[in-house]
C-alpha positions in Angstrom: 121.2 61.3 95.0 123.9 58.8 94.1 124.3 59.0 90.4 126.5 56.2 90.3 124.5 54.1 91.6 121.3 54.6 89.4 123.9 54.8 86.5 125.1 50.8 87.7 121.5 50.1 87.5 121.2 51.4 84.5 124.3 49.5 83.1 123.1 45.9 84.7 119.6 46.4 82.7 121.5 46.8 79.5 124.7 43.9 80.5 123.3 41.6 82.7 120.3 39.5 81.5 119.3 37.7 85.1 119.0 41.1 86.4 117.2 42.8 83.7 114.7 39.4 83.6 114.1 40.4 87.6 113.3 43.9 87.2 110.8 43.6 84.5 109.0 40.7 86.6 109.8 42.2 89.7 111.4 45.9 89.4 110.9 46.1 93.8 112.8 43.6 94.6 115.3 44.5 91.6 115.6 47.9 92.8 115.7 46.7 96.7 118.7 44.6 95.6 120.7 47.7 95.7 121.6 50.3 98.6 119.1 53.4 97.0 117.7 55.5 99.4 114.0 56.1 99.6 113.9 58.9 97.3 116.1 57.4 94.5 114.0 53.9 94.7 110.5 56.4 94.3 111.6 57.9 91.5 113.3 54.5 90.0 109.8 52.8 90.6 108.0 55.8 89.4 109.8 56.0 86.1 110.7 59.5 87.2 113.6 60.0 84.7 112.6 63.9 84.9 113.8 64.1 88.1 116.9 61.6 88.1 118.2 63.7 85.0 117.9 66.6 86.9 119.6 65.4 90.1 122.6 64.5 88.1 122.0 61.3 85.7 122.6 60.6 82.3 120.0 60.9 80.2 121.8 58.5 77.5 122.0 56.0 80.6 118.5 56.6 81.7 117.3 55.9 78.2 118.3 52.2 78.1 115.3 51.7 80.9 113.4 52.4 77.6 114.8 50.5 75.6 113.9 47.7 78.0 110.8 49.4 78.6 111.4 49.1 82.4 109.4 51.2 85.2 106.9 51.3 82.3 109.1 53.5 80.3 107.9 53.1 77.2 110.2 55.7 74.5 106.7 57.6 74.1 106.8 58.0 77.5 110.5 58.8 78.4 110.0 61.7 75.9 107.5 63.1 77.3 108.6 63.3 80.6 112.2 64.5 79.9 110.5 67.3 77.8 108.0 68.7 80.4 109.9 67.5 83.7 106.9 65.5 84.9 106.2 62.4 85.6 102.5 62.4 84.3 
């Protein structure tokens, strides 16, 4: 899992406004944009943050995807899944 990587995406949702415009209208191409591998785009697409937190990303990073309520991460949401490590 590249960590840095999902932490840049992370960082462009919160800094860059074109990007964070194209992965709310669009989060596949968004996330295609950028080298993940298959595994890290699933979970990114799935709203998986279970699993990325466990594999080594910030949660405080993760949790500006619900602020922007990206990957359907709503904060009701996010909560749940970082408390029972499932993604629903």
């Amino acid at each position: 899992m590249n960590v840095y990587l999902i932490h840049t995406l992370c960082r462009r949702v919160l800094h860059d406004r074109e990007f964070r415009e194209l992965i709310l209208r669009d989060p596949e191409a968004a996330v295609a944009s950028m080298p993940f591998s298959q595994e890290e785009r699933a979970a990114l697409l799935a709203g998986d943050v279970a699993l990325l937190h466990r594999e080594g990303v910030s949660a405080f990073l993760l949790l500006i995807l619900s602020r922007f309520e990206v990957f359907g991460l709503v904060l009701p949401v996010f909560n749940r899944r970082m408390r029972t490590g499932m993604s629903d």
